[in-house]
N, C-alpha and C positions, 0 to 999 in steps of 0.2 A: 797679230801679236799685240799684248797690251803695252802702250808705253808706259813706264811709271817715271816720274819728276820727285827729288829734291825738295823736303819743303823746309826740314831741318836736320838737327844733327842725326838722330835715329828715328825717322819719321819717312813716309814716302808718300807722294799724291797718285790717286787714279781718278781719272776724268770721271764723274759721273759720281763720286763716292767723297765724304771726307772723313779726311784723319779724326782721330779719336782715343784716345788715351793708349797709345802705340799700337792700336789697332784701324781698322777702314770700316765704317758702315753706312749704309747706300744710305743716300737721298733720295727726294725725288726731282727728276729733270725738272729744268725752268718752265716756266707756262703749265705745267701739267698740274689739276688737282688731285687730292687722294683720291677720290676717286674714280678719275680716268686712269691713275698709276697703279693702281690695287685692285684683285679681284673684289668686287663689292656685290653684294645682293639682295635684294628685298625681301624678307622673309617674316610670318609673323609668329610673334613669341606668346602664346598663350592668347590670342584672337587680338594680339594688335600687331601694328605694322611697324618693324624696325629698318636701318641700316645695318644689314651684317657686312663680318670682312671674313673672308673664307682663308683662311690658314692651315695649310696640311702639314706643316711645321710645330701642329698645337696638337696634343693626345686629347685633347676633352674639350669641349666648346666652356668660354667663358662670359657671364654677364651681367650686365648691372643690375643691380639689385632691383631697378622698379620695372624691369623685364620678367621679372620671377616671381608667380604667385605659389607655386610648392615650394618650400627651401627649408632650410635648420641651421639657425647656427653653430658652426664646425671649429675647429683651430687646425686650419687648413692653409699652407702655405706653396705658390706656385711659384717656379724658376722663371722669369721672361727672357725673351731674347739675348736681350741685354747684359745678361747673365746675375742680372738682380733678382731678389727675393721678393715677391709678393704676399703679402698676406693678405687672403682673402674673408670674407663674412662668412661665408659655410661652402654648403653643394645642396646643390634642388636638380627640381626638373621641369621638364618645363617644353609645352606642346610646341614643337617648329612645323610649320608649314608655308608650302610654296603657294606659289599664284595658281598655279593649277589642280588646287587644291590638293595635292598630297602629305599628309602630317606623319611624322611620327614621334615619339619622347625620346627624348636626348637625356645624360646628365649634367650638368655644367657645376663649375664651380660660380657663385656669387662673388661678387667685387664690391666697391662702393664707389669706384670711380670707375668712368667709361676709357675701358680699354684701348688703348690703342685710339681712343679719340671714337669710339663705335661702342654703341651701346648690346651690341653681340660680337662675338668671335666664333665662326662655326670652324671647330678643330675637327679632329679624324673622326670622333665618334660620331659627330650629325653627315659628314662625309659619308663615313661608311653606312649609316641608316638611310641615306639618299641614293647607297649605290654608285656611290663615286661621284666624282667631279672631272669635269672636264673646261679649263680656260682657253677658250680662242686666242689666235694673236689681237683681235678688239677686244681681249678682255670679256669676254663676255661669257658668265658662268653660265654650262648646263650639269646637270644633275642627271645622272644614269639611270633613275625611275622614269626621266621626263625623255632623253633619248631614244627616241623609236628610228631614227634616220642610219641605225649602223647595223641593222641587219640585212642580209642576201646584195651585198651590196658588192663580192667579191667573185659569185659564179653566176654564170648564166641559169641554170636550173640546176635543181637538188633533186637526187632519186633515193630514194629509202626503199631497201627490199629485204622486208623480212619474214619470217615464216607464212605468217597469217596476214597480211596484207604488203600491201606496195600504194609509195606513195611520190607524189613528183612533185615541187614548185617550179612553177614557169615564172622566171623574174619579168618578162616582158607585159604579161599581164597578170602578176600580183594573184596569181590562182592556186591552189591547194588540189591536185586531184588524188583519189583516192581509191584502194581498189582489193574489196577482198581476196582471199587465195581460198578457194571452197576444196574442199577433198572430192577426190575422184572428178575435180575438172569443173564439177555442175553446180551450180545454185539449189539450195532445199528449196524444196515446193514450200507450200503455206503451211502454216502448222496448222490445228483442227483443235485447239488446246480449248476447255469449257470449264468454267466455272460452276457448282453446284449447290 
């Protein structure tokens, strides 16, 4: 149960959060920095290396401007959190890639001030071109291109049987076997096929 305190007359505290123009918006815990408190990731914007903040709370990734070598100036305005208006320099695009070399182009809106304190914001659409996100309780972003740990992880072996072959994974030792279905039971002989 959350407890809430009294802090005026129409106002009210919750541990962890402060009051704010008759609303509550989180902080971060004491000792903690950004980011150890926020998802963060290292990613590079056009072959260099930034700070991103991963926000799936954001429709489109947003960035500073000297992160963006394609871009146009637009008259393009974004909602923040906060419920204020942004008006940003245009929209570009602009190459994201991981440490493990995976890229692909995003579109982003340009800024002229670093968002959020981060000179990226990767919103849903570099999300969804990564394949999803996944944060640990350490915070620690993986990207669903880079997850290979979440397959066969739930049955002991897998049997596939259908018309023209059958096939089985043995999770125990990570093996595929495989197995034609020939008519009338037999394997064809060699073919005797020549070119002329």
């Amino acid at each position: 149960m959350l407890s809430l305190w009294h802090t005026g007359p129409h106002s009210i505290s919750v541990p962890g959060k402060r009051p704010r123009r008759g609303g509550i918006s989180t902080s971060l815990l004491s000792g903690q920095s950004v980011n150890e408190a926020l998802p963060v990731v290292d990613v590079w914007l056009d072959g260099t290396r930034h700070s991103a903040l991963v926000d799936t709370g954001c429709s489109r990734c947003v960035t500073h401007v000297s992160c963006c070598k394609k871009w146009r100036k637009e008259n393009v305005t974004i909602l923040t959190i906060s419920g204020k208006e942004q008006q940003c320099e245009g929209t570009g695009v602009v190459c994201l890639q991981l440490s493990n070399g995976v890229s692909t182009e995003v579109k982003v809106f340009v800024v002229n001030t670093n968002p959020l304190g981060f000179p990226f914001i990767l919103g849903m659409n570099g999300v969804t071109a990564l394949g999803g996100v996944t944060v640990s309780a350490h915070r620690k972003v993986r990207f669903g291109v880079e997850d290979i740990s979440v397959c066969a992880a739930a049955r002991a072996s897998i049997d596939v049987n259908e018309k023209d072959f059958s096939a089985t994974y043995v999770t125990a030792r990570n093996t595929w076997t495989a197995a034609w279905k020939w008519s009338g039971g037999e394997e064809p002989g060699i073919l005797q096929n020549r070119v002329e």
